[in-house]
N, C-alpha and C positions, 0 to 999 in steps of 0.2 A: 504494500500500500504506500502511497505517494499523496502529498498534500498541501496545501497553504494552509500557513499557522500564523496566528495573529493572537498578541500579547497584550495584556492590559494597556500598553502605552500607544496601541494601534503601531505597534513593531512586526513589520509582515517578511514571512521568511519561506522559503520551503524545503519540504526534508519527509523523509521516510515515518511512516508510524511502525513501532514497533510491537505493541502493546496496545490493549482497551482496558477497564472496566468500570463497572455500573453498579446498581442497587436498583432491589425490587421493589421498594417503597418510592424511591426519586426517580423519575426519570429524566428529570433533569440533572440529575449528580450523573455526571457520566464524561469521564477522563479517556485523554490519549497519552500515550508514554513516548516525546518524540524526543530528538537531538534540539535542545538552544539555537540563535539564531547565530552564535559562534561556532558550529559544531563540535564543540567540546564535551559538554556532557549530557546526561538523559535528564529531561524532566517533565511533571505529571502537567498537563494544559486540560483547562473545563473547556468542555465542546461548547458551551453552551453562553450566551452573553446577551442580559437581561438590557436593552440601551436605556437614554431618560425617560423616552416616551411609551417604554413595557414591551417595545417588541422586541423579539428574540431574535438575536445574528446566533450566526458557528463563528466557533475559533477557528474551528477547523474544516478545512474545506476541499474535500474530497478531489484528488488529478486521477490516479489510478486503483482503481478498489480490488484489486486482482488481493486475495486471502487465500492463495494454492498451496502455500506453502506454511499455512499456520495452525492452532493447536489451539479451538475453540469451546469454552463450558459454558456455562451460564451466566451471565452478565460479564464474562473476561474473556481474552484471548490474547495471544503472543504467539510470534513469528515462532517456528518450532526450534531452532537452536536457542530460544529462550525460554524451553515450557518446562526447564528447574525451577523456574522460580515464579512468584507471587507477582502480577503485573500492577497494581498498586505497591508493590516496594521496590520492583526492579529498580528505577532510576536511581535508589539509595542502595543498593546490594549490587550490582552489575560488578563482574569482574573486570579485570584491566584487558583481559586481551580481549571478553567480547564486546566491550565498549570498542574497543578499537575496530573488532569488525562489526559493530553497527557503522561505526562512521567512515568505514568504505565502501563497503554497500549504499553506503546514502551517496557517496563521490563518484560512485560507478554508475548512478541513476543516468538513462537517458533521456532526460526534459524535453520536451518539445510542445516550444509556445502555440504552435498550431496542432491539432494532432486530426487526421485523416481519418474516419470509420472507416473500417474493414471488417465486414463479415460480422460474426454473431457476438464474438467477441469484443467487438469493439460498439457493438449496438448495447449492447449487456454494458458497459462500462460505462456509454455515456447517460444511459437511463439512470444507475444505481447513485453517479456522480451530482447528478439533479436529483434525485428522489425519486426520479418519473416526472421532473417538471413541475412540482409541487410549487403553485402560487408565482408559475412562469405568467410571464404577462408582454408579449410584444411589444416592442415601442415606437421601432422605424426598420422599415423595407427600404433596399438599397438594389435596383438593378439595373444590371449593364450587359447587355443583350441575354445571353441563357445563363446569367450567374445571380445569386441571391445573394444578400448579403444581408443579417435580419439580428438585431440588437435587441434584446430582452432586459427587462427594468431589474435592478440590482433584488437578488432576494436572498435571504438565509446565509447572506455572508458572502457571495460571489455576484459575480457578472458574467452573464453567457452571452456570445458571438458565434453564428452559427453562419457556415459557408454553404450552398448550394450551387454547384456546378451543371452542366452540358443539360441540355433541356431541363430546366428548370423552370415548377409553375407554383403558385402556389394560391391560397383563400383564405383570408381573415376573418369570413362570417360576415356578418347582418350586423353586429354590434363592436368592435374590434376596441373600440374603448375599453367597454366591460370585460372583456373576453380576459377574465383568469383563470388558469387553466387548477385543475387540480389533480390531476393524472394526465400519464400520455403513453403512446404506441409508438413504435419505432421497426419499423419492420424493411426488409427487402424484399420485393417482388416482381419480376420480369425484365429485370436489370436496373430498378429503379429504389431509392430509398425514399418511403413516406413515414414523415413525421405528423402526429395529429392530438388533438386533444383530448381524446378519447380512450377508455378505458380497453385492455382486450381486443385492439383492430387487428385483423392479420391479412388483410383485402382491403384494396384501395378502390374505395365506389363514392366518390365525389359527391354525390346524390345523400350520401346518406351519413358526410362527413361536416363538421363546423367551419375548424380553423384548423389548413395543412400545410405542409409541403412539399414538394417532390419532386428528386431530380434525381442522375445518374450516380454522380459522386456528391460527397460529403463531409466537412470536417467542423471545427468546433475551437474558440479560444474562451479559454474556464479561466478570469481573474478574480481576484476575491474583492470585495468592495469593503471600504473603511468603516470600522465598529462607528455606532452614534450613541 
C-alpha cells in the first residue's frame, strides 16, 4: 500500500503504509503505521480529521491499495514480514534492520503522478482509492477533440483528475449541479472503459444511465487536498 499522508500542521508527504488498526466501538479511532515525512522513523497517523466546520478529511489518502502481501485480523493488519508484532506498537518496537527495510521498500516505490488503468486491476484500485466515488461531484469538463479531461471537487482528503482518451463521450444528467454521486461502476467493455454513477453497472446502455463516461483509454491524477 502507497499513500498521501498529511500531518497536523497540513505537512503533506508520501510513503508506504505498513500497518493499520482500529477498534470496534470507534470507528473513527483508526490509525496507519507509516514512515515520517523525513523517512527516518515509523509512526502511528489518525486517518481521520475532524476540520472547524465538522467535516471529516483522511490523513491519509489512498495511491495504491494493493494488500497481496499482508497478514490481516480484525480491526489490524501488517505487511507480512511485520506480523511479529502488535501494529499499534510497531512504530515503538520495530527492529533496526527492519526499519531499514521498511525505508527501502518505501525508496524503491514506483510513483507515478499520472497513473494509466489497465485491466481489472487497475479498475479495482482506482474504485477502492475513491471508495467507489463516494461524494465524487464533477466540477468542469475539459475537451479537445476525443480526449476528456474532467476535474472533481476536492472530497475526503484528495482531488481526482480523470483523463479520457481516443473516442471519448460522455453525460452529466439532467441536473449536473446536484449530481453527487454516492457509489460508482467502472467496468471495461468492447474495448471501451465506462465510468458511471451507479451502483453494480457491468453494460453500458446510455438509456438507462445518469452521469458517465466512456472512452478507449484511461488514467487518473489522485492529489490530496489541504486539511481545513
Amino acid at each position: 500500500m502507497y499513500a498521501w499522508i498529511t500531518d497536523d500542521n497540513n505537512q503533506t508527504w508520501r510513503g508506504m503504509i505498513f500497518a493499520y488498526y482500529g477498534s470496534n466501538q470507534d470507528p473513527y479511532n483508526f490509525h496507519y503505521v507509516v514512515l515520517d515525512a523525513d523517512k527516518k522513523h515509523l509512526i502511528n497517523v489518525s486517518l481521520f480529521h475532524i476540520g472547524a466546520t465538522q467535516r471529516i478529511y483522511t490523513r491519509v489518502v489512498w495511491i495504491d491499495s494493493d494488500m497481496s502481501d499482508w497478514t490481516k485480523n480484525t480491526n489490524q493488519g501488517m505487511v507480512n514480514f511485520l506480523s511479529d508484532y502488535q501494529p499499534r506498537l510497531l512504530a515503538d518496537q520495530i527492529s533496526v534492520e527492519l526499519l531499514k527495510k521498511c525505508i527501502q521498500l518505501d525508496e524503491e516505490y514506483n510513483y507515478q503522478e499520472i497513473v494509466e488503468v489497465k485491466g481489472a486491476s487497475g479498475i479495482k484500485n482506482l474504485l477502492e482509492i475513491t471508495s467507489w466515488f463516494d461524494d465524487a461531484h464533477v466540477t468542469v469538463v475539459k475537451r479537445s477533440d476525443e480526449k476528456l479531461k474532467v476535474h472533481f471537487a476536492p472530497t475526503w482528503g484528495y482531488k481526482l483528475t480523470l483523463f479520457f482518451d481516443e473516442s471519448a463521450s460522455y453525460d452529466l444528467g439532467e441536473d449536473s449541479e446536484c449530481n453527487w454521486w454516492s457509489d460508482a461502476s467502472l467496468f471495461l467493455e468492447g474495448g471501451y472503459f465506462c465510468l458511471c454513477d451507479a451502483e453494480d453497472v457491468q453494460h453500458f446502455d446510455p438509456k438507462e444511465l445518469n452521469c458517465w463516461f466512456r472512452a478507449k483509454k484511461m488514467s487518473y491524477k489522485l492529489e490530496p487536498s489541504p486539511l481545513a
